[in-house]
C-alpha positions as CSV (number, residue, x, y, z in Angstrom):
1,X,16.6,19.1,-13.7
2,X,20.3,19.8,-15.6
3,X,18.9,22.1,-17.2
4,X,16.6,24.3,-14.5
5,X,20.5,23.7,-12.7
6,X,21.8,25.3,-15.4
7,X,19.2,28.3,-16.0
8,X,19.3,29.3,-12.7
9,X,23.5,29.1,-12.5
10,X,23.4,31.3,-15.1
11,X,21.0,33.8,-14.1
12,X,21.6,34.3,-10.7
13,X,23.8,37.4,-10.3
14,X,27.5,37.1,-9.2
15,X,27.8,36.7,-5.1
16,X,23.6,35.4,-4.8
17,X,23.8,31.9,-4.2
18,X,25.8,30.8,-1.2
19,X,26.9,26.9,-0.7
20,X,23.5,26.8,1.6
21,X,22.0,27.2,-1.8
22,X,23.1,24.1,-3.3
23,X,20.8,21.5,-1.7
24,X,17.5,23.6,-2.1
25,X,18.2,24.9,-5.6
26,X,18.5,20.9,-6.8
27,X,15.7,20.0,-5.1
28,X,13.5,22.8,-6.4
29,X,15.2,21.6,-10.1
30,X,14.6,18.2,-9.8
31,X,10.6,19.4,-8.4
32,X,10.3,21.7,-11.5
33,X,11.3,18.8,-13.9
34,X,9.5,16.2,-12.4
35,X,6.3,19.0,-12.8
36,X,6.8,18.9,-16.5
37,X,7.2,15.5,-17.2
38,X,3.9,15.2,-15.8
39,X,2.5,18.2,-17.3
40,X,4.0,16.9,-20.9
41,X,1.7,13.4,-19.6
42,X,-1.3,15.5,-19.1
43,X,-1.0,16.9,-22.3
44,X,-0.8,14.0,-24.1
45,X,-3.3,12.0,-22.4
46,X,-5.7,14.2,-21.1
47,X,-7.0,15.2,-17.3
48,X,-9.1,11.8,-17.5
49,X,-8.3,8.3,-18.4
50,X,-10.0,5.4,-18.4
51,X,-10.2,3.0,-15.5
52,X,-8.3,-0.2,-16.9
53,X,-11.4,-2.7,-15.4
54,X,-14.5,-0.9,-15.9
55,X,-13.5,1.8,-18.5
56,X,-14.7,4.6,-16.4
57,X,-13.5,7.9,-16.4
58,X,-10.9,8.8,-14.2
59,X,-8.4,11.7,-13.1
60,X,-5.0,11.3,-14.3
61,X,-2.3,9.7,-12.3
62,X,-0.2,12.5,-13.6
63,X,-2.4,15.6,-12.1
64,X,-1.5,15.0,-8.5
65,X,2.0,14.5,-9.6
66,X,2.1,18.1,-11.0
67,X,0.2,19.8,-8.1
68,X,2.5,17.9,-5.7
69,X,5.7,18.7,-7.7
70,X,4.2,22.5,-8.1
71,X,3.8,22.9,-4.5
72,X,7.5,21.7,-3.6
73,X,9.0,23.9,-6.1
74,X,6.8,26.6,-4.7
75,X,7.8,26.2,-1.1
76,X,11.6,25.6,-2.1
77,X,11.7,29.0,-3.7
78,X,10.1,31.1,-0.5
79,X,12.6,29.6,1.7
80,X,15.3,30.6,-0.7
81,X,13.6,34.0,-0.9
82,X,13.7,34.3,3.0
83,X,17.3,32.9,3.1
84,X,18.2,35.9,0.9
85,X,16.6,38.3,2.6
């Protein structure tokens, strides 16, 4: 999440981000970090697992963690977008 913090401080051009800002652009970091620590979990296990009882194939944990995270970061960055308008 530092780091999204970070990118987007940097980017963002001089006079763009207001105090309002601050609470939405941290949430919409920590949303896009917790999207790729599931993401990076996807990758390494796969979008199935196996069902710890009955071995059975089963969707990751992980997926509706990233679609979840996704969406928040999605929504977070249209409300900036129409607080900037």
């Amino acid at each position: 999440a530092r780091a999204y913090w970070q990118m987007f401080l940097a980017n963002a051009a001089p006079g763009h981000l207001s105090p309002i800002d601050g609470p939405l652009l941290a949430r919409l970091c920590v949303a896009l970090a917790y999207a790729d620590e599931a993401n990076e979990k996807l990758e390494d296990l796969g979008l199935l697992i196996k069902a710890p009882n009955t071995g059975l194939p089963l969707q990751s944990p992980y997926l509706p963690v990233l679609n979840r995270q996704t969406e928040i970061a999605r929504k977070l960055a249209a409300v900036r977008r129409k607080l900037a308008g």
